[in-house]
N, C-alpha and C positions, 0 to 999 in steps of 0.2 A: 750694404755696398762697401768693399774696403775699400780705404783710402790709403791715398800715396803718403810715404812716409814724408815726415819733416822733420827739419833741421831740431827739433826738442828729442826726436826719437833718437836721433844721432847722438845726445847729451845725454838721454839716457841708459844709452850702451855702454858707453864710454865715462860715466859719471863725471863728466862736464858742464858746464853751464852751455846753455845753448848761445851766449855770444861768444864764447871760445871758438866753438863750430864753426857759427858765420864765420868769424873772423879768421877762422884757418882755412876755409872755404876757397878764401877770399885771395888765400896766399900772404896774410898780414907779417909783416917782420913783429911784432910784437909775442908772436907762437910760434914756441919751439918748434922746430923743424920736424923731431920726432910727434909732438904730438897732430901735428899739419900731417904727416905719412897715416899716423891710426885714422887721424878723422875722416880721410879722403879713402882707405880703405875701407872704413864701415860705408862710407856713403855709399861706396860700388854696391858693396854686399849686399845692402838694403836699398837695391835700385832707385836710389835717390835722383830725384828732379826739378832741381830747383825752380819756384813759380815765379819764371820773369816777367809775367804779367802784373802779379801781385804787388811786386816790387816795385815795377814802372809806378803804376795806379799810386804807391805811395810817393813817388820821387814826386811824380809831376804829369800833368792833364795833357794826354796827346792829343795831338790837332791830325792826326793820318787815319785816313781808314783803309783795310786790305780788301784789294776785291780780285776774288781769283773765279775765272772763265775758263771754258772748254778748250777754246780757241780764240782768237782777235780777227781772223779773215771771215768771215761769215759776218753779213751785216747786221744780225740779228742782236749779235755781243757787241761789238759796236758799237750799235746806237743805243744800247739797253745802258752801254758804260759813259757814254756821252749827256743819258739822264741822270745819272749818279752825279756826275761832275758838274754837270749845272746846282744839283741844290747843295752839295758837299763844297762848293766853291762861296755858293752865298751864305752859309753857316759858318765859314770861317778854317773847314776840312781840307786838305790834299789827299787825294786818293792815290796807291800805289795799288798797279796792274799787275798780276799776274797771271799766267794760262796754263792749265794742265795739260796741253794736246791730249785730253783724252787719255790719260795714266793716273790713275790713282794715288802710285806713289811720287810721281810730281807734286799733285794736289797735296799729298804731306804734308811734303818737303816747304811747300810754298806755303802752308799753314803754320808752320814749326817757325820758319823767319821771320811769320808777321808776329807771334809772339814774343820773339826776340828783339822785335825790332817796336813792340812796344803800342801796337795799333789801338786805337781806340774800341775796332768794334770789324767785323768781316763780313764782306758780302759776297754771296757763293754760290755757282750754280755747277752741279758737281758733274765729272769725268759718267762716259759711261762706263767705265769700268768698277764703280766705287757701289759694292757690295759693304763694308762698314761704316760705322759713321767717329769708332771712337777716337780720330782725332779732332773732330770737331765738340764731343762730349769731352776731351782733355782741355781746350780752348773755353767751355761753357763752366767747368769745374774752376778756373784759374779767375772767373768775372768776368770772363771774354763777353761779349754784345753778337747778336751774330744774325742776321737774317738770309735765307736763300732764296732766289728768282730763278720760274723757270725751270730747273732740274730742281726738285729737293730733296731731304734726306727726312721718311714719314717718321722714323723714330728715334729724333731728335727734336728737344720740345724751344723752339726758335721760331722766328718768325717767316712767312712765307708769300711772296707774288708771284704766282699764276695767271694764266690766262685759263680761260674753260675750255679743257683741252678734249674734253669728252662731247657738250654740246659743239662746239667747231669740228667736229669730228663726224658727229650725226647729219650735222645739218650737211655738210659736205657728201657722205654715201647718200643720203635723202636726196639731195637733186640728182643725183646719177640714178636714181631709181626714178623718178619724175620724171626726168628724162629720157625715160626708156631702155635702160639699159640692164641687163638681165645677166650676167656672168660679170662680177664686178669684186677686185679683188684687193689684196691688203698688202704693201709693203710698209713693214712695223721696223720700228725702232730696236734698241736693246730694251731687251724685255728686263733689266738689272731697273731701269727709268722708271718711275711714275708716269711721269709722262708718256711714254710709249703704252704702257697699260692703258691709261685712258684713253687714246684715243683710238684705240686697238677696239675696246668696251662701246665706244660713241661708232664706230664703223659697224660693230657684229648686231647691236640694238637696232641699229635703223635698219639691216637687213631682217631680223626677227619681227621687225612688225608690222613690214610688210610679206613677212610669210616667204621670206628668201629663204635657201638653205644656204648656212654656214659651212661652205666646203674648204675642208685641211689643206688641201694644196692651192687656195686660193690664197692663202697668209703664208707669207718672209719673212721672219723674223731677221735681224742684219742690225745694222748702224745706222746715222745720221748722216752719210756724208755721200756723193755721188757715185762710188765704185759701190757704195752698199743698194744703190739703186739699179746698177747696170746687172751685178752678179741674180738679184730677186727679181729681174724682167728676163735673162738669161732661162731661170729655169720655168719661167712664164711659159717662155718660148717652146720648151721642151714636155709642154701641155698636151695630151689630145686634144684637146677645147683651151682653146687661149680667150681668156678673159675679152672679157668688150670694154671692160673701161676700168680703172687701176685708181684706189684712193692711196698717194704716199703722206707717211708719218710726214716730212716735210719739204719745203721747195728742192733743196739739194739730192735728196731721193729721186723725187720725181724727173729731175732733170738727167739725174744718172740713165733711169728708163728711157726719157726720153730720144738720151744717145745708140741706145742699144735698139728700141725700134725702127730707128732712121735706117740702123746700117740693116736692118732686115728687111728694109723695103716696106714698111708700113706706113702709111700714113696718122697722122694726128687729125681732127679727129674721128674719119672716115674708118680707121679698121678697129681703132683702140683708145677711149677718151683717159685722160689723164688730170686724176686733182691732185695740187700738194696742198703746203701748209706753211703758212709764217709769212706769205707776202714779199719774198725778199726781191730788191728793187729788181733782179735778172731777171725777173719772170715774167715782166712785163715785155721785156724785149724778147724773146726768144721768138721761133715759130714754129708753130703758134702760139701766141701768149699764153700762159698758162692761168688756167683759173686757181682758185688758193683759196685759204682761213688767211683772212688779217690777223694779227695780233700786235697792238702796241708797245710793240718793245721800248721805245725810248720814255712812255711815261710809267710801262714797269719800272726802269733804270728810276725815277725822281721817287715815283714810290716807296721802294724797296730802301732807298738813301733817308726817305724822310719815318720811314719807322726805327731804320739803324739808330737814328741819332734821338728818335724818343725815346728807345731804350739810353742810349746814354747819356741824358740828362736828366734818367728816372732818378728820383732821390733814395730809391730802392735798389740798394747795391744788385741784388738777387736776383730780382723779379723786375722785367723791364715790359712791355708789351710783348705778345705774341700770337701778335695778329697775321690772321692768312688772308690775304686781296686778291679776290678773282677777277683779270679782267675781263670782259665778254669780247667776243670775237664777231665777226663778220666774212661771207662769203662773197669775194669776188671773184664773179664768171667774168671768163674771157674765152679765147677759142678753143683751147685744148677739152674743151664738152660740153 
């Protein structure tokens, strides 16, 4: 694996000592002007990037930790960050929030600051659009700490909180099949997620074994969010055979559907039953309430806070835990099946 150059290779281009470097790096009045112009052109040349992590870690022990989120209006993030902050609070931590809305290169950007800004250790649950992982292996190369909840990144070697997003998934198409329901179909996540593959995996299983056929136009692939529920119940509609009852990746899916059957004149759950996922406090009120996967997010949130911080106060600069915690789930019916 190559590695990024350092401030020694920059001395040995240049036949300097490497505190010359720093020190013209640095902009020091003690170096020549001319020789501060070569230094800072070799650094270009040799894409040089200084490790202000490294640095930090040697100045002095941060008390901050980064936690960067999809979004903050969903209560799922929320209350996932509300557990972070209770044990990050009693260990002595401030957490600083950030959110990608769902952009990759936000998540960067908001990765690159907490480096700069010198965090202890990141906690992340990534965009659906975040197909690489190497600015979080830039962050792990520098002694970063890093765990993710939730969305993860499978290859990147960090720590991880989950829920059982495959069993919650099964057991959710399972009572729709128990319940008699026989055309029963899938509004999935971004297939980029782990999490959307499994629970995609936990919905197609529990139709295989009961001897369902897995039908292509019965699964949407789409987003998280409720217009990505309304646009995958739209082409429901435009079914010969419209499904009898709809499992959504999660609450906000499903409610998207929801809207989109209302204005068709269907009923909940006499034409079309409807499960989501993740419990979120609306779904209790709507009508009909909707049935869902629980998953505890806020003791995710204390979780995923109290492995961050075994890794950093491993005495093993390197090597800190990285451990994955599944939570298990629970299905609550309500009327929508």
């Amino acid at each position: 694996m190559k590695t990024s150059p350092t401030i020694k290779d920059i001395a040995a281009k240049l036949n300097l000592h490497y505190t010359t470097v720093s020190r013209a790096l640095r902009d020091h009045p003690d170096v020549k002007e001319e020789t501060r112009r070569l230094v800072k052109q070799m650094a270009k040349q040799l894409n040089y990037q200084p490790n202000n992590l490294a640095r930090s870690l040697k100045r002095q022990k941060s008390n901050s930790i980064g936690v960067i989120v999809p979004e903050i209006r969903h209560h799922f993030f929320s209350a996932v960050i509300s557990g972070i902050e209770e044990i990050a609070y009693q260990a002595g931590y401030v957490i600083l929030v950030a959110q990608s809305n769902e952009q990759v290169e936000r998540e960067i950007m908001n990765t690159n600051a907490f480096i700069s800004n010198h965090v202890a250790g990141l906690l992340v649950s990534i965009s659906q659009t975040t197909v690489s992982a190497h600015h979080f292996q830039r962050f792990l190369a520098q002694g970063g700490k890093l765990v993710f909840f939730d969305r993860v990144c499978q290859d990147v070697e960090a720590g991880q909180v989950v829920v059982d997003d495959y069993g919650g998934a099964f057991a959710a198409t399972e009572f729709l099949i128990r319940k008699g329901y026989k055309r029963i179909a899938h509004l999935g996540g971004s297939r980029n997620l782990t999490l959307s593959q499994m629970r995609y995996q936990g919905y197609a299983d529990a139709l295989r074994k009961h001897s369902y056929d897995l039908r292509d136009e019965y699964v949407v692939w789409g987003g998280l969010h409720e217009q990505n529920g309304a646009q995958g119940m739209k082409r429901f509609l435009g079914l010969s055979e419209l499904p009898d009852a709809i499992f959504a990746v999660n609450d906000p899916v499903a409610l998207g559907a929801y809207e989109v059957i209302a204005k068709n004149g269907l009923q909940i759950p006499q034409d079309i039953a409807v499960v989501g996922f993740s419990d979120n406090p609306i779904s209790a009120f709507v009508n009909p309430p909707l049935t869902t996967v629980y998953q505890p997010a806020y003791e995710m949130g204390k979780r995923a806070a109290e492995l961050l911080l075994e890794q950093i106060r491993s005495k093993n600069q390197t090597e800190g835990p990285k451990t994955r915690e599944v939570f298990p789930t629970r299905l609550i019916v309500r009327g929508s099946a």
